[in-house]
ChimeraX commands (.cxc) that place a marker at each C-alpha (Angstrom):
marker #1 position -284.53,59.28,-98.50 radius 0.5
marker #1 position -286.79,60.77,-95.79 radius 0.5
marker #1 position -285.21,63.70,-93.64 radius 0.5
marker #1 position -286.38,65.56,-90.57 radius 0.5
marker #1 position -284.76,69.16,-90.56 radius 0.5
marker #1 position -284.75,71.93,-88.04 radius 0.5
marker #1 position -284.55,75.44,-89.56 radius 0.5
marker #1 position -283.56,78.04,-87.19 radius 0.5
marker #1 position -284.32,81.66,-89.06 radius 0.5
marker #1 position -283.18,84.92,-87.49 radius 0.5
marker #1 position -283.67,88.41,-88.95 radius 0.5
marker #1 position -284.76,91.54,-88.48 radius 0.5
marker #1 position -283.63,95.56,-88.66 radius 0.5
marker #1 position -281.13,97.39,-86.81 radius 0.5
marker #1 position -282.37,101.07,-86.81 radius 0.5
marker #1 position -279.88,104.05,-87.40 radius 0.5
marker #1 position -281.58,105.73,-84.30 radius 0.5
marker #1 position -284.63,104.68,-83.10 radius 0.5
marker #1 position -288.02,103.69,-84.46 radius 0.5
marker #1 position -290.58,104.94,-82.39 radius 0.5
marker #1 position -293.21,102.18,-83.93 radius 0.5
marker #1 position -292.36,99.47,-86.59 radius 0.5
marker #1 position -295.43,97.21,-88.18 radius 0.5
marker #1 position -294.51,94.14,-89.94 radius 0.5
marker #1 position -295.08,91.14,-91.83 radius 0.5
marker #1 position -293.09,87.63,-91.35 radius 0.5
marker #1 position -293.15,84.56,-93.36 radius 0.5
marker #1 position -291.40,82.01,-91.94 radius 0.5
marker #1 position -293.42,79.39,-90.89 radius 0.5
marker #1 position -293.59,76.15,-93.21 radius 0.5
marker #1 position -296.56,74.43,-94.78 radius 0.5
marker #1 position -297.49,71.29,-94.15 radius 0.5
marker #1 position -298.69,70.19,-97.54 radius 0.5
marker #1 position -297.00,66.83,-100.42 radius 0.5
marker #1 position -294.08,65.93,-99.37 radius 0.5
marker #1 position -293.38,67.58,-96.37 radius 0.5
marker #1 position -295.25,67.52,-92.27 radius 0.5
marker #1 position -294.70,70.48,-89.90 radius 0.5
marker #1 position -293.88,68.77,-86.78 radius 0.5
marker #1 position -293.31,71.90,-84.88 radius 0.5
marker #1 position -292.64,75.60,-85.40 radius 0.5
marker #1 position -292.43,78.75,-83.28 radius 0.5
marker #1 position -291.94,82.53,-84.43 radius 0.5
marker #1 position -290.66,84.82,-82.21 radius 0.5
marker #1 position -290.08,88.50,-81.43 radius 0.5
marker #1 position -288.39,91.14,-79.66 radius 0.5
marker #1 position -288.96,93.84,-78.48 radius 0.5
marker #1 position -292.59,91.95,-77.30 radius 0.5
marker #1 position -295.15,92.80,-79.77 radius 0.5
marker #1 position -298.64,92.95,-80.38 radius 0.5
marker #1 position -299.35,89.94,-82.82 radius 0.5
marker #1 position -301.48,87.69,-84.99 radius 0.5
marker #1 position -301.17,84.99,-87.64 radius 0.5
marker #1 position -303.25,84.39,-90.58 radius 0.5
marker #1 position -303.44,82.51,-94.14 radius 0.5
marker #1 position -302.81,85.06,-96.56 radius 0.5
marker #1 position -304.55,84.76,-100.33 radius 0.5
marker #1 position -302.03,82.31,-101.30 radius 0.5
marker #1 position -302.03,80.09,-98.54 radius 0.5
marker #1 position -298.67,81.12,-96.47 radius 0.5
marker #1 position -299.04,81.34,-92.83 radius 0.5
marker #1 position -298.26,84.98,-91.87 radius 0.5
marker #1 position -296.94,86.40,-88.80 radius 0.5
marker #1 position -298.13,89.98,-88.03 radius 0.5
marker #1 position -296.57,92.23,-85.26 radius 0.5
marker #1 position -296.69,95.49,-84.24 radius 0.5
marker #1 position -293.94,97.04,-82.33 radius 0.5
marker #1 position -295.43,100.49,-80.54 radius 0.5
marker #1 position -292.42,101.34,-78.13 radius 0.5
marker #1 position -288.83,103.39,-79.28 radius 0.5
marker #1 position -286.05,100.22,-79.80 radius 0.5
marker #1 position -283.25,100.16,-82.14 radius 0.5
marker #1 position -283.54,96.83,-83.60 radius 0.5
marker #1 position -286.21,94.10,-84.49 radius 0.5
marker #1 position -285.24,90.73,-83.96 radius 0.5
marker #1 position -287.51,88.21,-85.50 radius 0.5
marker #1 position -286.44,83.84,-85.25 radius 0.5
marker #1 position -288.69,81.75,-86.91 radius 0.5
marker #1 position -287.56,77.93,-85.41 radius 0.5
marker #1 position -289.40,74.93,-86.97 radius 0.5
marker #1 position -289.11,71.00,-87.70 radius 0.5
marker #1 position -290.00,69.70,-90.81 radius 0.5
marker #1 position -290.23,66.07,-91.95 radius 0.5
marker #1 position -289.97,65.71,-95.80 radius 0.5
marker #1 position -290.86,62.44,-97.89 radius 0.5
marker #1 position -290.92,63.52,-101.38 radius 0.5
marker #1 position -291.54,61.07,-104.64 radius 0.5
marker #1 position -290.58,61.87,-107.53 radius 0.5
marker #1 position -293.06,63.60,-110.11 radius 0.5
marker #1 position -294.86,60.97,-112.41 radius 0.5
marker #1 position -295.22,61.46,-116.05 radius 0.5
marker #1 position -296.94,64.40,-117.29 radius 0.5
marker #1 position -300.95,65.22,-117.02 radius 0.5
marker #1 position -302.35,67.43,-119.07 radius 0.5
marker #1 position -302.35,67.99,-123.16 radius 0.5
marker #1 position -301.68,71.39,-124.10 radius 0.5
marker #1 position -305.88,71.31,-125.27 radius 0.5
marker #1 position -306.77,70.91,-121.29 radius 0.5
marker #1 position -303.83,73.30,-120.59 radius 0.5
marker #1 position -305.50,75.71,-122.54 radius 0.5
marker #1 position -308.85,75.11,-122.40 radius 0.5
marker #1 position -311.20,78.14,-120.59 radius 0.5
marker #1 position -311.69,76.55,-117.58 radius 0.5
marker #1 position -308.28,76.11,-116.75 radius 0.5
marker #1 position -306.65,79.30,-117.92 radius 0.5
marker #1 position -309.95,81.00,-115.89 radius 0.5
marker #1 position -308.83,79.11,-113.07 radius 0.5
marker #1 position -305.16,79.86,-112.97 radius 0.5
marker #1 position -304.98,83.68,-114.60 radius 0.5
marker #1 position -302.80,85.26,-111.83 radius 0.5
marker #1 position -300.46,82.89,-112.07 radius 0.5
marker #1 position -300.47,83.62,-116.34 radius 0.5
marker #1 position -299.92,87.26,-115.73 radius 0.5
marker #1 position -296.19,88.92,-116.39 radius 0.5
marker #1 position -296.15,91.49,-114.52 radius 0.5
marker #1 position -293.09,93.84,-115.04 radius 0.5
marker #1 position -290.94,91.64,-111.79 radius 0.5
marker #1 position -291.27,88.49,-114.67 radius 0.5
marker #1 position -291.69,89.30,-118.29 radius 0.5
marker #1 position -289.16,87.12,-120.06 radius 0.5
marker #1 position -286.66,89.46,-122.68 radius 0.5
marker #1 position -287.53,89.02,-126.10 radius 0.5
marker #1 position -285.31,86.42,-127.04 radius 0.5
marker #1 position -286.24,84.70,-123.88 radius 0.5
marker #1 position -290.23,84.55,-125.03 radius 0.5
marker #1 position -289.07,83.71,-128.29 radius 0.5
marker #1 position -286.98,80.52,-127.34 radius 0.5
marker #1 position -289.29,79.88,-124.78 radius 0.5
marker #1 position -292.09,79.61,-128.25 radius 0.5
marker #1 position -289.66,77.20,-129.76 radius 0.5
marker #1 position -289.37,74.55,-127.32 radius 0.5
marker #1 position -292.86,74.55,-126.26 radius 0.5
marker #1 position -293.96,74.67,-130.01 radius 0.5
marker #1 position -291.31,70.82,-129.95 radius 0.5
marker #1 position -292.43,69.73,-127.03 radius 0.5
marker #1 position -295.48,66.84,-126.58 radius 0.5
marker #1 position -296.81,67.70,-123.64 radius 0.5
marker #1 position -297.04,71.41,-121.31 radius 0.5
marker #1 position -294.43,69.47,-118.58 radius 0.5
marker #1 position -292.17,68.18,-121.63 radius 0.5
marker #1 position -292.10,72.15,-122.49 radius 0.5
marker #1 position -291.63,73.09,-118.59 radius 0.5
marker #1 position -288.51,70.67,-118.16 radius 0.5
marker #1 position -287.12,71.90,-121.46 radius 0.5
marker #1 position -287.31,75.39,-119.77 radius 0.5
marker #1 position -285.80,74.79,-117.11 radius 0.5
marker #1 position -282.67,73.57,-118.83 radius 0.5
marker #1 position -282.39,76.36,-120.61 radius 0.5
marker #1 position -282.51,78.90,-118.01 radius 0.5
marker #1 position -279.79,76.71,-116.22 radius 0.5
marker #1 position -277.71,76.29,-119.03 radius 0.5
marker #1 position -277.45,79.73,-119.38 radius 0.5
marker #1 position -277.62,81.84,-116.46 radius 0.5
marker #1 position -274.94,81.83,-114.14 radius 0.5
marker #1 position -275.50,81.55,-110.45 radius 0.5
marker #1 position -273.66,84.27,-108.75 radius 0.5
marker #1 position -273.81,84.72,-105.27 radius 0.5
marker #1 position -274.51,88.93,-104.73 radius 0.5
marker #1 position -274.91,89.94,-108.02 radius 0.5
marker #1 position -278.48,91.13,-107.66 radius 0.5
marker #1 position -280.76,92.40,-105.32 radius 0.5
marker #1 position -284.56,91.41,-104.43 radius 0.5
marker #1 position -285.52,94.02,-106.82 radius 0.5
marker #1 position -284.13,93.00,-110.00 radius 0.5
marker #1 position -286.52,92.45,-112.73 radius 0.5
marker #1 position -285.81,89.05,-114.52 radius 0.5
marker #1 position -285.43,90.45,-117.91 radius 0.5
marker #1 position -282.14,92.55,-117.07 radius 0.5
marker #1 position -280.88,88.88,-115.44 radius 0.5
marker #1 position -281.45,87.13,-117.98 radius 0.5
marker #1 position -279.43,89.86,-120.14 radius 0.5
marker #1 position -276.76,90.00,-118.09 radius 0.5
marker #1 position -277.01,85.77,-117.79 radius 0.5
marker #1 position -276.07,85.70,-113.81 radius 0.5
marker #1 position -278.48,85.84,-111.04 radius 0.5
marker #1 position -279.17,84.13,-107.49 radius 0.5
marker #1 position -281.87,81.78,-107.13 radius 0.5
marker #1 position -284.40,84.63,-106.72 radius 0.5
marker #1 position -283.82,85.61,-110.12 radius 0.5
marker #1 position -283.15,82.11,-112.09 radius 0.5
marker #1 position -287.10,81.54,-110.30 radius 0.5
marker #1 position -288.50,84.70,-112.07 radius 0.5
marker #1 position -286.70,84.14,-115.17 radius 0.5
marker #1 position -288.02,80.62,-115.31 radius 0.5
marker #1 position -292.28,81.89,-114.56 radius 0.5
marker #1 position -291.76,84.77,-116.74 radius 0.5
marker #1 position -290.67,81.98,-119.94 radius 0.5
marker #1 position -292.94,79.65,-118.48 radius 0.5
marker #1 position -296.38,82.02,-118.74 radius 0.5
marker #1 position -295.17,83.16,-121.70 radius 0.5
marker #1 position -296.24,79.96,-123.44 radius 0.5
marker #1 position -299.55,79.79,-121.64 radius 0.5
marker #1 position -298.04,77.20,-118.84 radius 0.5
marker #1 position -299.15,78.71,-114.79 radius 0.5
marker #1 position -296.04,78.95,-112.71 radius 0.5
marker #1 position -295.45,80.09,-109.46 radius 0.5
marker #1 position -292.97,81.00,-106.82 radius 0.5
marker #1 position -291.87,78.99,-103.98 radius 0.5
marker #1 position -289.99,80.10,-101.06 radius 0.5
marker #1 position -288.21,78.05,-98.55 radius 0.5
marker #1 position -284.72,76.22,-97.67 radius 0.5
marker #1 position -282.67,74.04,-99.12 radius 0.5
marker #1 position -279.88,72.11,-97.20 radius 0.5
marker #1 position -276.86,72.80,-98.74 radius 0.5
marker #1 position -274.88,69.29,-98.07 radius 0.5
marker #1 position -276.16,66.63,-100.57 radius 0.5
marker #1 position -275.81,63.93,-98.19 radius 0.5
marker #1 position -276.48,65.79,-94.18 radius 0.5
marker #1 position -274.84,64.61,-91.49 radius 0.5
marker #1 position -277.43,64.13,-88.12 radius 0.5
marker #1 position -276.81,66.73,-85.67 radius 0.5
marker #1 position -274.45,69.24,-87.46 radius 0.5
marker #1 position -275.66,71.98,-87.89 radius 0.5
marker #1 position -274.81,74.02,-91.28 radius 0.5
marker #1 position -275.14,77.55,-92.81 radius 0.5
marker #1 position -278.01,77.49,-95.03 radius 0.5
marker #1 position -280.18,81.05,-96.59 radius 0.5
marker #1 position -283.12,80.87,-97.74 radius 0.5
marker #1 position -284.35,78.86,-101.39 radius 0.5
marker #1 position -286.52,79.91,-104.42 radius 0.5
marker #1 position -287.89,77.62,-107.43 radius 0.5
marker #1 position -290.89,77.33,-109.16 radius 0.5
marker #1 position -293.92,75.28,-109.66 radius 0.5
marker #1 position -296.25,75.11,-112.81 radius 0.5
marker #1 position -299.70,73.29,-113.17 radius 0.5
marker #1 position -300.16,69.88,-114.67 radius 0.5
marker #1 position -303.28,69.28,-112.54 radius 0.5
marker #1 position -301.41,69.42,-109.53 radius 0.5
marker #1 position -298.38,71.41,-108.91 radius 0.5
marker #1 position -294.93,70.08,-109.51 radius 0.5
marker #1 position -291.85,71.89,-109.07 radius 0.5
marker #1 position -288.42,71.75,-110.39 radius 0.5
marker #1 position -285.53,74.24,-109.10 radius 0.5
marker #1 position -283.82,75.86,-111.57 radius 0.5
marker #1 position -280.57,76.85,-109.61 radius 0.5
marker #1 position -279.70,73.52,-109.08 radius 0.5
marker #1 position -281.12,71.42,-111.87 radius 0.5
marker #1 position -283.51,68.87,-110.03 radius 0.5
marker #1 position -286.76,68.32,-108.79 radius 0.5
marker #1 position -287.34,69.68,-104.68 radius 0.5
marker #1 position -286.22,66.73,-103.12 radius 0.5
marker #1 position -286.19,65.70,-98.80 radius 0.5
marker #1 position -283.12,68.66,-98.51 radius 0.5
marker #1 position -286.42,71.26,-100.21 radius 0.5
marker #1 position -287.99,73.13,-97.30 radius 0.5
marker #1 position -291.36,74.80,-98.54 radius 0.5
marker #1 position -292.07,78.32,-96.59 radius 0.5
marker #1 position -294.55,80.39,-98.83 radius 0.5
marker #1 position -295.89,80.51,-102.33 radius 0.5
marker #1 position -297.33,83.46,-104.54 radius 0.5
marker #1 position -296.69,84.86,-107.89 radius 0.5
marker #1 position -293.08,86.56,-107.45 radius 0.5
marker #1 position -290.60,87.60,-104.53 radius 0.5
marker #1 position -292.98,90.28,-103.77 radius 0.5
marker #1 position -295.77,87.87,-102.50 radius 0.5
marker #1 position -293.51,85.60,-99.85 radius 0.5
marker #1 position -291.12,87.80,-98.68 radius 0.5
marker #1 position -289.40,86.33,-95.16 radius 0.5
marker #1 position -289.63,89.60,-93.28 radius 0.5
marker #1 position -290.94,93.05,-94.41 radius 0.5
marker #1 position -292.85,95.93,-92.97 radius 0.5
marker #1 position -292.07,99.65,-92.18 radius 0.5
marker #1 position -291.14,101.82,-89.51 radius 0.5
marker #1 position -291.76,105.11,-88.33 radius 0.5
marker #1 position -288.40,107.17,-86.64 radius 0.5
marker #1 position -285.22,108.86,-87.62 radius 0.5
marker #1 position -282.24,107.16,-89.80 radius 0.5
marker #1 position -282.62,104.08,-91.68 radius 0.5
marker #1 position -282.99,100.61,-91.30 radius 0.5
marker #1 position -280.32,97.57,-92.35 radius 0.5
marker #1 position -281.47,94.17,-92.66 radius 0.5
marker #1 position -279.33,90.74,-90.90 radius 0.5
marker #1 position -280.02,87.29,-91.83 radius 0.5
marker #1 position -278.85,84.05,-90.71 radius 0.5
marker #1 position -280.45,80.71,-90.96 radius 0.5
marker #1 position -279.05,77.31,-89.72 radius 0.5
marker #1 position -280.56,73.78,-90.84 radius 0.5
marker #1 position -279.82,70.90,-89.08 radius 0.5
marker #1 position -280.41,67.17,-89.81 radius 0.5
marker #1 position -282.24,65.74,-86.80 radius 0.5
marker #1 position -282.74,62.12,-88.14 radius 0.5
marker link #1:1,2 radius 0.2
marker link #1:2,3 radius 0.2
marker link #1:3,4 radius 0.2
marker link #1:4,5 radius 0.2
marker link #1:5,6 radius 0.2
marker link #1:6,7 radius 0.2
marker link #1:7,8 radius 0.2
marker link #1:8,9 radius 0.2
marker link #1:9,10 radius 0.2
marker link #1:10,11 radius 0.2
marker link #1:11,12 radius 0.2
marker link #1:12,13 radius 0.2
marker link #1:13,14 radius 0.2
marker link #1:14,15 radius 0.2
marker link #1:15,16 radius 0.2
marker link #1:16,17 radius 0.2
marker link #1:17,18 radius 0.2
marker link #1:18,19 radius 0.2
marker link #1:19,20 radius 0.2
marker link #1:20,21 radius 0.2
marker link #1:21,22 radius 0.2
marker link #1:22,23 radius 0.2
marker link #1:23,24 radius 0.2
marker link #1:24,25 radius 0.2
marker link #1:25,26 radius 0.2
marker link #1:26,27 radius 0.2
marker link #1:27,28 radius 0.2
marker link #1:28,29 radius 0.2
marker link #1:29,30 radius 0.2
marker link #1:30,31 radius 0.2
marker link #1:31,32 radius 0.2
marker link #1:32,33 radius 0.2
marker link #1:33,34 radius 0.2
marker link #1:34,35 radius 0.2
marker link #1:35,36 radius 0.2
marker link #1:36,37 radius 0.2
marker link #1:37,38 radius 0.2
marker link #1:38,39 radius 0.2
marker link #1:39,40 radius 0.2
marker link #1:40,41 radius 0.2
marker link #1:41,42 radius 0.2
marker link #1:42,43 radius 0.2
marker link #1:43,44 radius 0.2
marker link #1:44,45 radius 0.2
marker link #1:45,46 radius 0.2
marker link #1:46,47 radius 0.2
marker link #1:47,48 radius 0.2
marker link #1:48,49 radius 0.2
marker link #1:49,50 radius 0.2
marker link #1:50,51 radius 0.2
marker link #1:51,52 radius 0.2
marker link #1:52,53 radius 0.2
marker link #1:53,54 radius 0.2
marker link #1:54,55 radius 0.2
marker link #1:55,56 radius 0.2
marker link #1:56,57 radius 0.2
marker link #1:57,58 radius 0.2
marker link #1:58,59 radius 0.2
marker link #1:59,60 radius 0.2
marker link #1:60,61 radius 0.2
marker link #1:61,62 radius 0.2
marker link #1:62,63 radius 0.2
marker link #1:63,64 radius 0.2
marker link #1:64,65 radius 0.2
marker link #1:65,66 radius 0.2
marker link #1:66,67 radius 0.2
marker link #1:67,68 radius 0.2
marker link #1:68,69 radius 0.2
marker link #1:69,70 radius 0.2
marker link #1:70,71 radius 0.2
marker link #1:71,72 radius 0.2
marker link #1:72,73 radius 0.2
marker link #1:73,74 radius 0.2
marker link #1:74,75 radius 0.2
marker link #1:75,76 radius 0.2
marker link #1:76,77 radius 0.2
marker link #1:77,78 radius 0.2
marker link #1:78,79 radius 0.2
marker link #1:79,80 radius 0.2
marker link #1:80,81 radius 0.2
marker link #1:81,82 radius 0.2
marker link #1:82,83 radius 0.2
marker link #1:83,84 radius 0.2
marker link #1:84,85 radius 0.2
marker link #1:85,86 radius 0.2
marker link #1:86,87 radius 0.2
marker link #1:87,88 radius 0.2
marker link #1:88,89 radius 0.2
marker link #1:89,90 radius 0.2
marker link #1:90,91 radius 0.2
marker link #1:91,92 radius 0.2
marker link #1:92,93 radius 0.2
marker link #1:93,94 radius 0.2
marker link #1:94,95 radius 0.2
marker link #1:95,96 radius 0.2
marker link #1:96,97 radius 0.2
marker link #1:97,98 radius 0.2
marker link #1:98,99 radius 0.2
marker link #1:99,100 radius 0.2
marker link #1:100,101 radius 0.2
marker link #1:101,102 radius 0.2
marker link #1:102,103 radius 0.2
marker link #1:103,104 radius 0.2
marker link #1:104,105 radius 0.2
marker link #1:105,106 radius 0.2
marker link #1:106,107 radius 0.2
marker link #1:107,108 radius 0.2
marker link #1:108,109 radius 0.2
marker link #1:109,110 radius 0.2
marker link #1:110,111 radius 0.2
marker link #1:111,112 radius 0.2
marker link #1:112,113 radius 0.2
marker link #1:113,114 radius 0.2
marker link #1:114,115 radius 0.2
marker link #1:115,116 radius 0.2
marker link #1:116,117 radius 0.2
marker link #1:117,118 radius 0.2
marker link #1:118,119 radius 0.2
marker link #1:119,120 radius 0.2
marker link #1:120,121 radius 0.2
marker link #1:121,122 radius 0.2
marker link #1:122,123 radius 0.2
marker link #1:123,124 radius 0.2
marker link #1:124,125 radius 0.2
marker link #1:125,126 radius 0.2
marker link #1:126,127 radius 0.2
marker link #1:127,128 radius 0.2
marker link #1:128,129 radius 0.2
marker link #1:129,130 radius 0.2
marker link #1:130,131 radius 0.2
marker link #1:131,132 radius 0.2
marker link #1:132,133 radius 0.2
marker link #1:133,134 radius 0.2
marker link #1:134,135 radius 0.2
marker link #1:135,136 radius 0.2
marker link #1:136,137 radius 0.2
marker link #1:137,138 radius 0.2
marker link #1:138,139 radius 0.2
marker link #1:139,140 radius 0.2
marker link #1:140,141 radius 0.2
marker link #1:141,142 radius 0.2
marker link #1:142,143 radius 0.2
marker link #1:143,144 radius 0.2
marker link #1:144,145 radius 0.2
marker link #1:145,146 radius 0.2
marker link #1:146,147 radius 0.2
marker link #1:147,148 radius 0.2
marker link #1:148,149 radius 0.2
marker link #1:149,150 radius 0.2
marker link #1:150,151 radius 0.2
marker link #1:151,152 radius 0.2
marker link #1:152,153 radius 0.2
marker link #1:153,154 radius 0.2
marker link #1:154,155 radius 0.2
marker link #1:155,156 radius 0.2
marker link #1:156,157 radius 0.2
marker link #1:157,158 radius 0.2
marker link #1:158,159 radius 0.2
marker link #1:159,160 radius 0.2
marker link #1:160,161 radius 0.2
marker link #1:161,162 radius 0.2
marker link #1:162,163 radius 0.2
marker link #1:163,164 radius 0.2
marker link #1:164,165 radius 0.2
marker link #1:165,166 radius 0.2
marker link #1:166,167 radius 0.2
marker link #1:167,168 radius 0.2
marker link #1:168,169 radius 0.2
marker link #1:169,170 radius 0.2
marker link #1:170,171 radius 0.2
marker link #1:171,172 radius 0.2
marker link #1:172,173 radius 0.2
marker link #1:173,174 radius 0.2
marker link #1:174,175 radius 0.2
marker link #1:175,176 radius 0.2
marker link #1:176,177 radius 0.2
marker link #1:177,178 radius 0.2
marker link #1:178,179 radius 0.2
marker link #1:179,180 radius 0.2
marker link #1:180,181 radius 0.2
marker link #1:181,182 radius 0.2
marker link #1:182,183 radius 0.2
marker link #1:183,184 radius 0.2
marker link #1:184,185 radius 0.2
marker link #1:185,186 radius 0.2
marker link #1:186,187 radius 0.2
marker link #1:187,188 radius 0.2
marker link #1:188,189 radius 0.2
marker link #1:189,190 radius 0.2
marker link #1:190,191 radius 0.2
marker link #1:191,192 radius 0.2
marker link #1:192,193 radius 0.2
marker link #1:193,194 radius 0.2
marker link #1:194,195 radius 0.2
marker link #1:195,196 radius 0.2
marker link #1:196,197 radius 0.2
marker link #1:197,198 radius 0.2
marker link #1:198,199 radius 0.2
marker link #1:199,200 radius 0.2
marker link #1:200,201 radius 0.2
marker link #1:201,202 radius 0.2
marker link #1:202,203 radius 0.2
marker link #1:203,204 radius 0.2
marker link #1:204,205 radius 0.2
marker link #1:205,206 radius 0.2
marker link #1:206,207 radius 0.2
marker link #1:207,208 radius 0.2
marker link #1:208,209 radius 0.2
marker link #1:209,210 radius 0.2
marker link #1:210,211 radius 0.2
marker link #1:211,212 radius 0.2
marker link #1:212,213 radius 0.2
marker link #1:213,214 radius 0.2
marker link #1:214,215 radius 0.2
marker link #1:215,216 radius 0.2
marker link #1:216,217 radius 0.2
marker link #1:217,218 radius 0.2
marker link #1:218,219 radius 0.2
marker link #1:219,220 radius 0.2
marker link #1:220,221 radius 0.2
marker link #1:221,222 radius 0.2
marker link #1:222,223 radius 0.2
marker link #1:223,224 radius 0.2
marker link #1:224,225 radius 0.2
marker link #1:225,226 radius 0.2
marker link #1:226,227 radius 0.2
marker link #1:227,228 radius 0.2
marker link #1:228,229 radius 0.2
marker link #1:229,230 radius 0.2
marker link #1:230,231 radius 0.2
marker link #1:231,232 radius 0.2
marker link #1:232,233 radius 0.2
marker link #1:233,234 radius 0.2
marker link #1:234,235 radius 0.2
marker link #1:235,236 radius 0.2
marker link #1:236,237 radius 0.2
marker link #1:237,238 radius 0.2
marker link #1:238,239 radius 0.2
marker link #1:239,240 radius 0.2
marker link #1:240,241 radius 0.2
marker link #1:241,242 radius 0.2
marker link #1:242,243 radius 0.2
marker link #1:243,244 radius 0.2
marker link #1:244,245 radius 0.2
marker link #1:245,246 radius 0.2
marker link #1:246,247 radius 0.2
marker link #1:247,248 radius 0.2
marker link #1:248,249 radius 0.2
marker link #1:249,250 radius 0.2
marker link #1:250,251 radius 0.2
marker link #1:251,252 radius 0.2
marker link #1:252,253 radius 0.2
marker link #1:253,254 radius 0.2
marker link #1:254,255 radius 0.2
marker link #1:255,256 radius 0.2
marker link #1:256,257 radius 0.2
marker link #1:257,258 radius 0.2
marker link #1:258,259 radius 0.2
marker link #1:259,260 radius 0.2
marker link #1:260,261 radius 0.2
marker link #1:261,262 radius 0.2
marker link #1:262,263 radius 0.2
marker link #1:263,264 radius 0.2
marker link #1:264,265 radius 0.2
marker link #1:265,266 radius 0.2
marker link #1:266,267 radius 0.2
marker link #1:267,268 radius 0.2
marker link #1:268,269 radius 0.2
marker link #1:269,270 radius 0.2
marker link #1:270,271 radius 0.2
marker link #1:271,272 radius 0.2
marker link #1:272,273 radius 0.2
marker link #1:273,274 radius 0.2
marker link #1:274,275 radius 0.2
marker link #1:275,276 radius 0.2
marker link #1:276,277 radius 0.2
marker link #1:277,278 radius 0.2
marker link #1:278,279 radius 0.2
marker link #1:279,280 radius 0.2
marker link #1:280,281 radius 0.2
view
């Protein structure tokens, strides 16, 4: 089933007193890559800034923006149209020999690192072992993963914050998508397999109506390497299918976040989010 979706996402900072200058990052425009065609998409900002876009290392498309005037808030809405045709992932690729060979561990090493964000617990790394140790084939290992960090961690809307390390998650088994993403890469480099994080939407009706418009937020699941990239998201139990919106892609949260930057003023800053996705056809 082939979708066309508009994302409307607005965000920004309201400022207890004023910034007199604010300098700042957005992601939030998607990539036109498998599976899914940008057919339009427009960031915008207010107050007026001074801006450019760029491809960052991983291959997001960034919005940078400098605000150099006194204002209260930052108001940043990144609108786009996406049409998505995904197929479903064939069988597995790669042996765990050509998983592990030089050239491909070389070739993917950031995305083999645990940093601090995703380093599994110990029980995680050692369960993690045990099904890659039964498992045929790297993917066989990755699906097998997967279950297990949706079997066991409970999604709970809230219960973390974008700063919460996967191995205290995984301890206290709940989480938000964020977190059942890092939890996942963390057991999934642990057994040699190259993950990553992927940031976007998801529509949250299984079957959208056209034209209604409904509250959405915005998505995280993972990817590992089987000579391409395939992804699975954990929080839901499925492959990304035509409701998956992809925005950005790095090693953790820290690498695609929607909107971050800093300010210089008095007081401090709170963050608002809303995002609405619409079926258009």
């Amino acid at each position: 089933m082939t979708m066309q979706l508009r994302i409307v996402h607005t965000t920004g900072f309201e400022y207890d007193g004023k910034a007199n200058s604010s300098f700042n990052e957005a992601r939030l425009t998607p990539l036109t890559g498998p599976g899914q065609i940008v057919v339009h998409n427009r960031v915008e900002v207010h107050p007026t800034p001074w801006t450019y876009t760029y491809r960052d290392y991983w291959g997001s498309q960034v919005t940078a923006f400098e605000v150099l005037d006194p204002h209260t808030s930052l108001t940043v809405v990144g609108t786009a149209t996406v049409h998505t045709d995904r197929s479903p992932a064939g069988e597995p690729v790669l042996s765990w020999e050509e998983l592990r060979s030089p050239a491909s561990s070389d070739q993917h090493t950031e995305h083999l690192t645990l940093s601090d964000r995703v380093a599994p617990a110990d029980d995680l790394a050692r369960r993690a072992r045990e099904l890659a140790e039964a498992s045929s084939s790297p993917t066989d290992a990755a699906a097998a993963i997967c279950a297990l960090v949706y079997d066991e961690v409970k999604y709970v809307s809230g219960s973390t914050s974008v700063d919460a390390y996967a191995a205290h998650s995984w301890e206290r088994r709940t989480g938000v998508c964020q977190d059942m993403a890092h939890i996942t890469i963390g057991a999934l480099r642990s057994v040699g397999i190259p993950a990553r994080y992927v940031s976007g939407y998801l529509h949250p009706k299984v079957d959208p109506e056209v034209g209604v418009a409904a509250k959405g937020e915005s998505h995280a699941w993972v990817e590992w390497w089987d000579d391409a990239w395939r992804g699975y998201d954990p929080t839901n139990a499925t492959e990304p299918g035509d409701r998956h919106v992809v925005t950005a892609t790095g090693r953790d949260y820290g690498d695609v976040k929607p909107l971050s930057g800093v300010f210089s003023g008095s007081g401090t800053s709170r963050m608002f989010v809303d995002v609405q996705i619409t079926r258009l056809a």
